[in-house]
N, C-alpha and C positions, 0 to 999 in steps of 0.2 A: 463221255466221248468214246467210239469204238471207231476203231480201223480193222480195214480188211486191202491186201493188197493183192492185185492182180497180177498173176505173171503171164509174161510173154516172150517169143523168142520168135528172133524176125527170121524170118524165110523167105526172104525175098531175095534179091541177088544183086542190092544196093543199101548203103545206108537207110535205115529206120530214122526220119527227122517225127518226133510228137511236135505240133506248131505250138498245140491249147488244146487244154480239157476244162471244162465247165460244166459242174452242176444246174440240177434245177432250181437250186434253192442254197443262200448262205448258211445253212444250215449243213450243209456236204461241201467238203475241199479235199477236193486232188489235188494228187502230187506225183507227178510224173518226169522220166528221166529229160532234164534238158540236153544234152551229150546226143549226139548220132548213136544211133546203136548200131553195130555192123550186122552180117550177114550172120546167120547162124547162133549169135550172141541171145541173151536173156536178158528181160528188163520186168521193173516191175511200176506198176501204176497203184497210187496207195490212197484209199477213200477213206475220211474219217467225216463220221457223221455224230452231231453234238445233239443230244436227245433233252438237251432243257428245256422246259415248260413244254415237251411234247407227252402226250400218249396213246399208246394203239398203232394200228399196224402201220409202216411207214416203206414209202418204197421209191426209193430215190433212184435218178438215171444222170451220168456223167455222159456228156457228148465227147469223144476223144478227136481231136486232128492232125492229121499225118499224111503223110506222101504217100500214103495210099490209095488203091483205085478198090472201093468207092474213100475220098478222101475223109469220110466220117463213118468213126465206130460208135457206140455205146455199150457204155457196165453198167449193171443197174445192181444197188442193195436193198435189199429187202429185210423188214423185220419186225419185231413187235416189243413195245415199251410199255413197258409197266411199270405201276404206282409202286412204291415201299410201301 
């Protein structure tokens, strides 16, 4: 399993709500702040993607949801697995 977390810091000039993040595939789980985030504050969104019975290049995309305009974002990780 590898994680990678995204950070981010709202700049908007109302609470940051995340609704839902979802992967393309059970194979990647996010994990994102349930809490408001305030103004000017830091948050971080955390992917971990499980590389069992996978191999070769792999490139996964998280849809994020928030009170955003447009109200969906996407992270995407990219990478490549190899055999022992």
């Amino acid at each position: 399993k590898v994680s990678f977390s995204f950070h981010f810091t709202n700049t908007g000039k109302s609470d940051l709500l995340i609704r839902h993040a979802q992967a393309t595939c059970g194979c990647t789980v996010p994990e994102w702040p349930k809490d408001p985030i305030a103004p000017g504050k830091d948050g971080f969104i955390t992917v971990t993607f499980d590389s069992k019975g996978r191999i070769g290049m792999v490139h996964k995309t998280v849809t994020i949801i928030a009170n955003t305009i447009p109200n969906t974002t996407t992270v995407t990780i990219t990478g490549e697995v190899k055999s022992n």
